[in-house]
N, C-alpha and C positions, 0 to 999 in steps of 0.2 A: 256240493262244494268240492274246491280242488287243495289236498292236501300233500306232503311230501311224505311218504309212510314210513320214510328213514329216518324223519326228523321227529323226534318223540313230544317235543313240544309241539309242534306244526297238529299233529296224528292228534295228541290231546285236547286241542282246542279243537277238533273239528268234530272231535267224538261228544264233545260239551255242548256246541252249539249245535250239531244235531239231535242231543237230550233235549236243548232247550229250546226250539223249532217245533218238535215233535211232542213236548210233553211226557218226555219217559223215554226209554226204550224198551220196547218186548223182547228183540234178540241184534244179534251180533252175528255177520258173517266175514271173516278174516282170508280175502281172496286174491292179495296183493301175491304176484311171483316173478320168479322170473333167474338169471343166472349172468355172472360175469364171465370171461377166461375161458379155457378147456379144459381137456382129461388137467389132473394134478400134475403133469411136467410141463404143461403151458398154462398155467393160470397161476397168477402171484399171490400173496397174502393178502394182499388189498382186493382181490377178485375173491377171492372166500369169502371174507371178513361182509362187502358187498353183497353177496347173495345169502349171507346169513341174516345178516341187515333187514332186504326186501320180503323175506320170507319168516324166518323166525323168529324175530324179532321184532318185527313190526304185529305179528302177530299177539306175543305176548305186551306189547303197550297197550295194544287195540282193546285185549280184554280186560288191562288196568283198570284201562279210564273208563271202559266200559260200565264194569263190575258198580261202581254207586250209582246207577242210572238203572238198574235193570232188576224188576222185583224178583220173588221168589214167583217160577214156573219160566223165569226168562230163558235162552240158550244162545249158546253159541256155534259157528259151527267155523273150524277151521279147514279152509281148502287144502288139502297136499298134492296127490299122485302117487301113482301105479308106481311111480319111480322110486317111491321113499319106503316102500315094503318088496318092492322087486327089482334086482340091482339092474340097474339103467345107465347110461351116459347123462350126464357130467356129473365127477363124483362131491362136488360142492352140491350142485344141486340135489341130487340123491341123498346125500346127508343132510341137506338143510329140511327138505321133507319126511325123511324118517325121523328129523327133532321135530317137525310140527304133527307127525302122529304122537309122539310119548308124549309132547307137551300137552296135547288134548287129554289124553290117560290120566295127566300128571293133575291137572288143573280139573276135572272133575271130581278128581278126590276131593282138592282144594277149594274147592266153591259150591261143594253136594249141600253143607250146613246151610249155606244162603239159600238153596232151591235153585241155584243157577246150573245146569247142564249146556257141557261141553263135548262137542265128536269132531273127529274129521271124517272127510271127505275127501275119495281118493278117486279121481277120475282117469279112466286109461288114456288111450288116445282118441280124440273127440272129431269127427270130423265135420266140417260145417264149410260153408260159401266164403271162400275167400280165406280160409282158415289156413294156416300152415299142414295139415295133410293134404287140404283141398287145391293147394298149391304145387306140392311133392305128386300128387297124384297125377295132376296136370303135364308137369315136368319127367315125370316117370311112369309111364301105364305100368309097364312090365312089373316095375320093380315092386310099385304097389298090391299091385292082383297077388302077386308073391306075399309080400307081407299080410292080407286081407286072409288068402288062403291058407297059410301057414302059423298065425298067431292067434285067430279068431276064431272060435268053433263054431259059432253060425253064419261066418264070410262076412261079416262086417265090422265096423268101428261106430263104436259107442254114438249117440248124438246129443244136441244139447238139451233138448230137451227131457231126455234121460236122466242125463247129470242137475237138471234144475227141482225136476220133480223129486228124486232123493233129498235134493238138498231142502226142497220144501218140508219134503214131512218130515227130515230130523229136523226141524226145525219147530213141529207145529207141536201142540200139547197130542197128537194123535202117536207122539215116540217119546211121551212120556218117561219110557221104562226103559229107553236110550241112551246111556250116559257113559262117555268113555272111550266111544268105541271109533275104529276106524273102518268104513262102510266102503268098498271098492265098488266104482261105476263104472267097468275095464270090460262085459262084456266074455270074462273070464280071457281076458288076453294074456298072454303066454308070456310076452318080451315086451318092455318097454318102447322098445325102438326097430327100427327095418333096419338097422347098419348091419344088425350081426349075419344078415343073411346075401351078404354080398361082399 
């Protein structure tokens, strides 16, 4: 179903009628993102306010309405970025991601009594078919091979299937003993981004 993840009634009913479709839920994965405006001298309050919205926010409704649908062994896991524990461009965005790591931290505490575990997930840069690197890459050889070479210790960027299969097993009763934690799928990448190196 198609929801508005800004809209916390919209999010709530959709989190309901997918309990009530499914007969329960086992877990919860919070992957909505994204960013308004630029650096903080071109972006307004309403562009912050918005990408806190899309991201941490919609996040913590998610596991609201979540949280009476989902027994004890359920989990959650919320998506962030490389950006939100390694200072990156855009700093709404960067901060709105380093709240949905503490809020994972914060909210496992909070729901450990119920049996519900909570982590995030921090994926570096991901590259895939038609993807925003895969696009940058196309548009820039040079500048890419630069960035591959200089931020990546094995010469590549991360894929998605990389980022899916972490995201499965914290997810599966096999990371049981997982709870809290923020798991980076980066690849061990260096920078966020290829700006700084041009």
């Amino acid at each position: 179903m198609v929801a508005d993840v800004t809209d916390p009634d919209a999010l709530g009913r959709a989190v309901d009628e997918s309990a009530e479709r499914l007969g329960g839920l086992d877990l919860l994965v919070a992957n909505a993102g994204g960013s308004a405006g630029g650096g903080l001298l071109e972006s307004t309050p309403r562009d912050w306010a918005h990408t806190f919205e899309v991201n941490v926010l919609h996040a913590a409704h998610a596991v609201r309405c979540a949280v009476p649908h989902l027994p004890a062994g359920g989990s959650v896991l919320i998506i962030s970025s490389i950006t939100g524990w390694k200072a990156g461009p855009k700093s709404s965005y960067a901060a709105a991601k380093a709240a949905e790591i503490h809020l994972a931290a914060v909210l496992a505490q909070e729901l450990a009594d119920r049996g519900v575990r909570v982590n995030a997930l921090s994926p570096g840069s991901v590259l895939f078919e038609g993807g925003g690197w895969d696009r940058f890459r196309a548009a820039n050889p040079e500048r890419f091979a630069a960035f591959e070479r200089e931020d990546f210790p094995a010469g590549r960027l991360v894929t998605v299937d990389e980022v899916a299969d972490t995201a499965c097993f914290l997810l599966s009763p096999r990371a049981s003993g997982i709870n809290g934690a923020n798991v980076p799928v980066d690849g061990a990448q260096d920078h966020p981004s290829a700006a700084r190196l041009f």
